[in-house]
KOLPA-704852 format. One record per residue (C-alpha): residue in one letter; x, y, z; chain; residue number from 1. Coordinates in nm, 3 decimals, m for minus. Last residue first. Example, Ala and Ser with C-alpha at 12.3 -4.5 7.8 and 13.67 -1.06 7.14 Angstrom:
[papa S; [1.367; m0.106; 0.714]; A; 2]
[papa A; [1.230; m0.450; 0.780]; A; 1]
REM end
This chain:
[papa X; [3.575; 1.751; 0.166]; A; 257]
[papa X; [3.271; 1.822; 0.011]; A; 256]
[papa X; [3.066; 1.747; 0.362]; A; 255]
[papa X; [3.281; 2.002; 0.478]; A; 254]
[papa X; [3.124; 2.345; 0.317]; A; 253]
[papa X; [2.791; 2.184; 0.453]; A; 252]
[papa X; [2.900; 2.113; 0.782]; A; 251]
[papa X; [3.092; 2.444; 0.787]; A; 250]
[papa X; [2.795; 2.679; 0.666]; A; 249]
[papa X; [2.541; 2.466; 0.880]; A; 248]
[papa X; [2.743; 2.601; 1.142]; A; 247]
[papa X; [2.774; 3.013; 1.022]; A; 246]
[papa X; [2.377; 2.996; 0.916]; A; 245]
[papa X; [2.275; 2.896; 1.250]; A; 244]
[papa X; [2.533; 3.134; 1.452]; A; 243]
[papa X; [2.439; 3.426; 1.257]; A; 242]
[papa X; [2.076; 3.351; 1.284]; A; 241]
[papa X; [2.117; 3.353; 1.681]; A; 240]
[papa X; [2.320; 3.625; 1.663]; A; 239]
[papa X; [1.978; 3.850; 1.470]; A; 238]
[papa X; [1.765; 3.672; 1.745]; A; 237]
[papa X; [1.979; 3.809; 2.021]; A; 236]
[papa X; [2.042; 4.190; 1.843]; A; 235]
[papa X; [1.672; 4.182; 1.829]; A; 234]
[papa X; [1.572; 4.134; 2.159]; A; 233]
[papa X; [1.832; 4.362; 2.274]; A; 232]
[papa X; [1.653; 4.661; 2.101]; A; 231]
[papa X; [1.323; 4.551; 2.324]; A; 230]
[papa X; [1.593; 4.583; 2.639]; A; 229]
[papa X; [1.706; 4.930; 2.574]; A; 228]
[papa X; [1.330; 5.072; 2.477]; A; 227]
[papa X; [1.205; 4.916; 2.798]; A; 226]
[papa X; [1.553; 5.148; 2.996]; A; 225]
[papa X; [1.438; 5.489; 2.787]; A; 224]
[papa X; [1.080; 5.452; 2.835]; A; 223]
[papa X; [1.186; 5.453; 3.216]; A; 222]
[papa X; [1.422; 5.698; 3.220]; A; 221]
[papa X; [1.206; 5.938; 3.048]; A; 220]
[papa X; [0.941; 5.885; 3.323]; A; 219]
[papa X; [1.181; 5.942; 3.580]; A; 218]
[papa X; [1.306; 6.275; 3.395]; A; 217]
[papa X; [0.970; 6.363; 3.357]; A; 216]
[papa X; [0.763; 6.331; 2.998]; A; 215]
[papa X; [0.629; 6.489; 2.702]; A; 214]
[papa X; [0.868; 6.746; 2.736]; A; 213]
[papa X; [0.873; 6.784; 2.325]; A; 212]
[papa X; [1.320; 6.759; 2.311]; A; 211]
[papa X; [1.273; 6.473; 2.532]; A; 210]
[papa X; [0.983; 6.265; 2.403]; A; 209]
[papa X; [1.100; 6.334; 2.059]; A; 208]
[papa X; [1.428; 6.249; 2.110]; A; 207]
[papa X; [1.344; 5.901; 2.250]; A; 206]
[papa X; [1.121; 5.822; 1.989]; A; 205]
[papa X; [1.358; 5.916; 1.711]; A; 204]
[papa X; [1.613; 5.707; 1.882]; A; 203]
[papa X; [1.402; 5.414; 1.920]; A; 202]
[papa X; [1.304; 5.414; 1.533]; A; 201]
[papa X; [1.703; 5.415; 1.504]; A; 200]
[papa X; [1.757; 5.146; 1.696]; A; 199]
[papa X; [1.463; 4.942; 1.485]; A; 198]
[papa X; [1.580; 5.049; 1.206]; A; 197]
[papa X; [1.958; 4.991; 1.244]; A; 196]
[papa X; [1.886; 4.602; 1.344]; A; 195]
[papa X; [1.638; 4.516; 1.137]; A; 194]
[papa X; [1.945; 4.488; 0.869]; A; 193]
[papa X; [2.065; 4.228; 1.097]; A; 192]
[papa X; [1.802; 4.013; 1.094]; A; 191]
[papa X; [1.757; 4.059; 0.720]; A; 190]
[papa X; [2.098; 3.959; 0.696]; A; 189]
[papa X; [2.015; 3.601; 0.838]; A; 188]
[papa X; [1.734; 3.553; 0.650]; A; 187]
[papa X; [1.903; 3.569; 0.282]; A; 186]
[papa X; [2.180; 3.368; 0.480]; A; 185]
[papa X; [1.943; 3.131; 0.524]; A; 184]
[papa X; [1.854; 3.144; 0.144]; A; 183]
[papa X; [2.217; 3.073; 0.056]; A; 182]
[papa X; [2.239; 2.799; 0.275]; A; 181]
[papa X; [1.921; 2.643; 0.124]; A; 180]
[papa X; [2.098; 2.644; m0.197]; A; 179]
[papa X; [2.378; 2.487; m0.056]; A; 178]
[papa X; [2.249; 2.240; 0.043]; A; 177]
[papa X; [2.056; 2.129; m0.279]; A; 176]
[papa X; [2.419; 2.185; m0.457]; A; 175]
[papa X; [2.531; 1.896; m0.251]; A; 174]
[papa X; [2.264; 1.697; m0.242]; A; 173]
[papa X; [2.310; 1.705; m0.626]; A; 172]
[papa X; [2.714; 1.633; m0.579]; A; 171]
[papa X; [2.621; 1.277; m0.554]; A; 170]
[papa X; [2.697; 0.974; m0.312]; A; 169]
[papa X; [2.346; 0.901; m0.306]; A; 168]
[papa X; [2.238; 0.856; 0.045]; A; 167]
[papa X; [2.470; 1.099; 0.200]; A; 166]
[papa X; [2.419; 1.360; m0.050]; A; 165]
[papa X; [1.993; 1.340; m0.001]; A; 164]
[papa X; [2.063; 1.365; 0.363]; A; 163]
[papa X; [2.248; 1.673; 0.324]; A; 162]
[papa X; [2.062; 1.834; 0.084]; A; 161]
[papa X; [1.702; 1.753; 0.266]; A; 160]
[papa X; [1.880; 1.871; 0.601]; A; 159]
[papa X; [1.956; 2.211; 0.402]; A; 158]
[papa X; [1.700; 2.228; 0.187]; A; 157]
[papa X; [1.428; 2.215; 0.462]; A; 156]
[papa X; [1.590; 2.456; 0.676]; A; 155]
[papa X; [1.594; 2.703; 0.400]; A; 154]
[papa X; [1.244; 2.691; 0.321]; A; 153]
[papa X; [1.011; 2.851; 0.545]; A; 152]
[papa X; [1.289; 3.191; 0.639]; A; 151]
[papa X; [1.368; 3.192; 0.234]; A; 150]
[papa X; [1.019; 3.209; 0.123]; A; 149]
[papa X; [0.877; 3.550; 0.403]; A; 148]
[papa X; [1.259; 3.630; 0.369]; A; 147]
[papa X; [1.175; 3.747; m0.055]; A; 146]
[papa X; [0.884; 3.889; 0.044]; A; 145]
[papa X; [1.005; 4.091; 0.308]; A; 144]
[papa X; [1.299; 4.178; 0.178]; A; 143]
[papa X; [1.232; 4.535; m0.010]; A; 142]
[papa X; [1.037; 4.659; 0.349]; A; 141]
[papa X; [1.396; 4.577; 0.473]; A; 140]
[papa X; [1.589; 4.777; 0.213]; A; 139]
[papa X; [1.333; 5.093; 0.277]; A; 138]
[papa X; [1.373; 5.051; 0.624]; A; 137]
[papa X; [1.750; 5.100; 0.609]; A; 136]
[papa X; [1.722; 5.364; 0.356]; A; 135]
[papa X; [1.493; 5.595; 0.537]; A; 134]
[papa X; [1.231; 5.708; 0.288]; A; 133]
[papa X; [1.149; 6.000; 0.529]; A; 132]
[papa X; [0.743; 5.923; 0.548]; A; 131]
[papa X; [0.888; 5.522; 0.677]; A; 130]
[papa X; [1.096; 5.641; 0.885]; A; 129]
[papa X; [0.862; 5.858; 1.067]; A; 128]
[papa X; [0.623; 5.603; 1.052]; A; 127]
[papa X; [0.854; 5.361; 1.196]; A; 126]
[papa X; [0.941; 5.640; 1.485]; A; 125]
[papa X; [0.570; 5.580; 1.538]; A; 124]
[papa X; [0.607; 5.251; 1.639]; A; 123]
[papa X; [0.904; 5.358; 1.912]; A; 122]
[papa X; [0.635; 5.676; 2.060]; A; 121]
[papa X; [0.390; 5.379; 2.117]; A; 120]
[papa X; [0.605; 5.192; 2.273]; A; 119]
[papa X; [0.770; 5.447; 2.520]; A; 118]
[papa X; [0.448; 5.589; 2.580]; A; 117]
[papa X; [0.329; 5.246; 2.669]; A; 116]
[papa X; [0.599; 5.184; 2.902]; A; 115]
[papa X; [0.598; 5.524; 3.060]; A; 114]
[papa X; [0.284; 5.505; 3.169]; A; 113]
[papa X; [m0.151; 5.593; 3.042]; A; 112]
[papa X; [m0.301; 5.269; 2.882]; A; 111]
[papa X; [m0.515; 5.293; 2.613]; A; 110]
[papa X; [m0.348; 5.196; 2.297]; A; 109]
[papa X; [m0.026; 5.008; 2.500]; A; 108]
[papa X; [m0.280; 4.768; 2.643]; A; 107]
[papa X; [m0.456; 4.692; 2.388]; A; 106]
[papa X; [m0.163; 4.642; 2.136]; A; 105]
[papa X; [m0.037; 4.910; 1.919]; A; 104]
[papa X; [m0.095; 4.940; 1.554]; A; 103]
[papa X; [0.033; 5.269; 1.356]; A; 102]
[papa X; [m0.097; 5.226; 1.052]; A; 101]
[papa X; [m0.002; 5.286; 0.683]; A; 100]
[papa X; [m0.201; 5.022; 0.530]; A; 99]
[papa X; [0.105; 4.880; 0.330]; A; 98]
[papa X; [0.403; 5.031; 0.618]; A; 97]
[papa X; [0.234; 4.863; 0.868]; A; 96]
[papa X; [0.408; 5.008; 1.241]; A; 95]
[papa X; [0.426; 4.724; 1.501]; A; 94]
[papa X; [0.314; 4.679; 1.879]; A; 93]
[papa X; [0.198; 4.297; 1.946]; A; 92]
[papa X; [0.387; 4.322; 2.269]; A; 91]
[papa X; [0.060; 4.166; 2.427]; A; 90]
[papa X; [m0.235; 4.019; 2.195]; A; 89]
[papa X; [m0.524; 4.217; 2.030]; A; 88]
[papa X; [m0.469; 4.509; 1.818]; A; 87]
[papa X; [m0.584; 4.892; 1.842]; A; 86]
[papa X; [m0.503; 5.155; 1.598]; A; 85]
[papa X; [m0.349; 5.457; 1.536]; A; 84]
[papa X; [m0.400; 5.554; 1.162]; A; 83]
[papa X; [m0.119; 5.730; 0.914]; A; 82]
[papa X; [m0.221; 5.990; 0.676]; A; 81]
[papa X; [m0.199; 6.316; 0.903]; A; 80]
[papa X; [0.200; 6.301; 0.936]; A; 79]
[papa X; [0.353; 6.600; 0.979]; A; 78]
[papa X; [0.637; 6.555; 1.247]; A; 77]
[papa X; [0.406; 6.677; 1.554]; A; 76]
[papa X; [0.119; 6.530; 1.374]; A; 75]
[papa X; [0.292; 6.205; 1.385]; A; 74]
[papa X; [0.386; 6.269; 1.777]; A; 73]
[papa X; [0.122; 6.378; 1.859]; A; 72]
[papa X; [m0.101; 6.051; 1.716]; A; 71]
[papa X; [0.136; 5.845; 1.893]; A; 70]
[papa X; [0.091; 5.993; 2.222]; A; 69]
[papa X; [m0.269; 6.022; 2.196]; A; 68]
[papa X; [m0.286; 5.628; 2.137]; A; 67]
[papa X; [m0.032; 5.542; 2.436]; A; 66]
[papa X; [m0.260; 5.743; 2.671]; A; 65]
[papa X; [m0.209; 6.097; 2.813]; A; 64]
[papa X; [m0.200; 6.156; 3.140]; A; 63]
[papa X; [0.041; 6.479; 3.140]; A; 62]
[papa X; [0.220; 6.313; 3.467]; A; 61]
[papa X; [0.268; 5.949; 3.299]; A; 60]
[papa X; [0.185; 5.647; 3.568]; A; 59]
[papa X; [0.470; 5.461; 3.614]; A; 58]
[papa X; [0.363; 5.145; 3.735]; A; 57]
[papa X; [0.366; 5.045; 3.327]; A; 56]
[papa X; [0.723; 5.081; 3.429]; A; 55]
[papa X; [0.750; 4.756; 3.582]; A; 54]
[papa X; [0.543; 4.556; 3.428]; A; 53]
[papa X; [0.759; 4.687; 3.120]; A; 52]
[papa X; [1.112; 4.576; 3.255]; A; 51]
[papa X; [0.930; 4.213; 3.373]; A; 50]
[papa X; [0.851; 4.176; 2.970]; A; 49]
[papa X; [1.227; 4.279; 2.862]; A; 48]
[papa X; [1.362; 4.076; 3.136]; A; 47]
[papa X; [1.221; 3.766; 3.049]; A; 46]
[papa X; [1.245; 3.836; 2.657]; A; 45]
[papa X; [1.592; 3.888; 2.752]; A; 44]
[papa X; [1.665; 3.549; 2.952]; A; 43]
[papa X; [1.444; 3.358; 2.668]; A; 42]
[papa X; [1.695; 3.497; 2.413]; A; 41]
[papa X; [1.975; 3.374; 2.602]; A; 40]
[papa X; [1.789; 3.029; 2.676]; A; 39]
[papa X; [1.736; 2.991; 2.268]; A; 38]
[papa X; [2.052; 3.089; 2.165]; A; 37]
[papa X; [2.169; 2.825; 2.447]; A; 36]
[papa X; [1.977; 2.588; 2.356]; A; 35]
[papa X; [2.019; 2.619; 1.939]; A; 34]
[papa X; [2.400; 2.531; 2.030]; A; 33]
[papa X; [2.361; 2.236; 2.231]; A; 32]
[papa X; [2.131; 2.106; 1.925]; A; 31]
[papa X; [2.382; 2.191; 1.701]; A; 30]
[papa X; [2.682; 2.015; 1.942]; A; 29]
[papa X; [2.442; 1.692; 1.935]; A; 28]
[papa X; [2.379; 1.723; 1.564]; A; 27]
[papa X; [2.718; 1.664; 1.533]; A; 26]
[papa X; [2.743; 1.672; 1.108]; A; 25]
[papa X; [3.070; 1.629; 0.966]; A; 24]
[papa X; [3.273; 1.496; 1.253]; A; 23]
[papa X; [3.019; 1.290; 1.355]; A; 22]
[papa X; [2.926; 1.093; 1.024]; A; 21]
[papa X; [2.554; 1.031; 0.928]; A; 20]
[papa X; [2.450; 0.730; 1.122]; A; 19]
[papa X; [2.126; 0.868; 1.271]; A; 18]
[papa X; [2.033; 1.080; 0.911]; A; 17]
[papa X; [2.027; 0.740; 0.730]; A; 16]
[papa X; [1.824; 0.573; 0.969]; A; 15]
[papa X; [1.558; 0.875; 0.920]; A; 14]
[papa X; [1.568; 0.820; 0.561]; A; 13]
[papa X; [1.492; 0.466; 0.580]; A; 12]
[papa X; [1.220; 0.494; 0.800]; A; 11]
[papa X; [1.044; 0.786; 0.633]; A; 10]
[papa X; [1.103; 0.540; 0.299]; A; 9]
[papa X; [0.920; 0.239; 0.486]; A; 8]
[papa X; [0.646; 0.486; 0.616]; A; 7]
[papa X; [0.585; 0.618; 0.233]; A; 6]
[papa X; [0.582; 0.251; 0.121]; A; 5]
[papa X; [0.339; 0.156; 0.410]; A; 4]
[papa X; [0.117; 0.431; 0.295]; A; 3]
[papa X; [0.140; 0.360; m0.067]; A; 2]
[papa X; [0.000; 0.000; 0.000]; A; 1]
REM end
């Protein structure tokens, strides 16, 4: 029957991943390797979601809500075609460059702290961007589409490569590999060209919230410190991708040798 062929194949293939050589592919030291990315990252998201419990505390002196602070601030750098809206979920916060709104999640739209201001002042820094043509955000809004494939795909090509070389004793497995390298590392610089905007979004946030008084010194402190650790988020997962696409580099890269 066609299922018991597809089973015996799975089987097969799976037997042939278990005894691929050590020294060219240790899954163990891969697996130890995706831990610790993932435990680092887990230590920051920690930290970044305890830093805004705590200033959401913080209540803002000129009481305005996360919503009225981004729509100031877009008016304040002449923007009157961008929306402020409302979206479910927590740290959901992002700025749509397509519709051209300013989304912030339910409890950054109507809450009235540092956190939120901080957040809601960041998204609109995207808008700012984005009415500027900054460059960086320009070249990520260009790989979107292109990561949206290569982030879904590249994983697949690489094991399916490998094991596929292995079995046959061809170069095609090869060359399969390797494409799926290349599209990780299509990923993996789109990590770190997130990098720049989203600092720079921060910075524009920052500025404004100084240079406009819209908050104390406390409360400046405060959106100051969450904006720190939501930047550090990124610079984790953009390592993290390094570090992928720099192992299966060598195991692929040494499989020819």
């Amino acid at each position: 029957m066609p299922n018991c062929h597809f089973v015996t194949l799975a089987c097969n293939l799976l037997l042939i991943l278990l005894n691929l050589e050590i020294k060219k592919i240790d899954m163990l030291g891969y697996y130890i390797m995706i831990g610790a990315i993932a435990l680092v990252s887990w230590l920051v998201s920690s930290r970044l979601k305890s830093k805004f419990e705590y200033y959401s505390k913080v209540s803002l002196r000129n009481g305005m809500s996360g919503a009225e602070i981004a729509e100031k601030m877009l008016h304040d750098h002449g923007i009157f075609d961008v929306k402020v809206i409302s979206t479910p979920g927590r740290l959901t916060d992002h700025y749509n460059p397509m519709d051209k709104t300013v989304n912030l999640s339910e409890a950054v739209y109507n809450q009235r702290n540092a956190a939120a201001a901080a957040v809601a002042a960041h998204e609109v820094g995207h808008a700012v961007q984005h009415a500027h043509a900054y460059s960086w955000l320009t070249m990520r809004s260009k790989m979107v589409p292109v990561v949206n494939i290569s982030s879904s795909m590249s994983q697949w090509l690489i094991m399916g490569g490998l094991i596929l070389g292995f079995a046959s004793k061809s170069s095609i497995g090869f060359y399969v590999a390797v494409a799926g390298l290349i599209l990780m590392a299509i990923a993996t610089t789109f990590s770190f060209v997130t990098l720049p905007v989203e600092y720079d979004a921060s910075n524009r946030a920052l500025a404004w919230l100084k240079n406009k008084n819209m908050v104390s010194q406390q409360e400046y402190a405060g959106a100051e410190d969450s904006l720190k650790w939501a930047a550090r988020t990124y610079v984790v997962a953009a390592l993290g991708a390094l570090a992928s696409l720099l192992y299966w580099a060598f195991q692929i890269l040494g499989s020819r040798e």
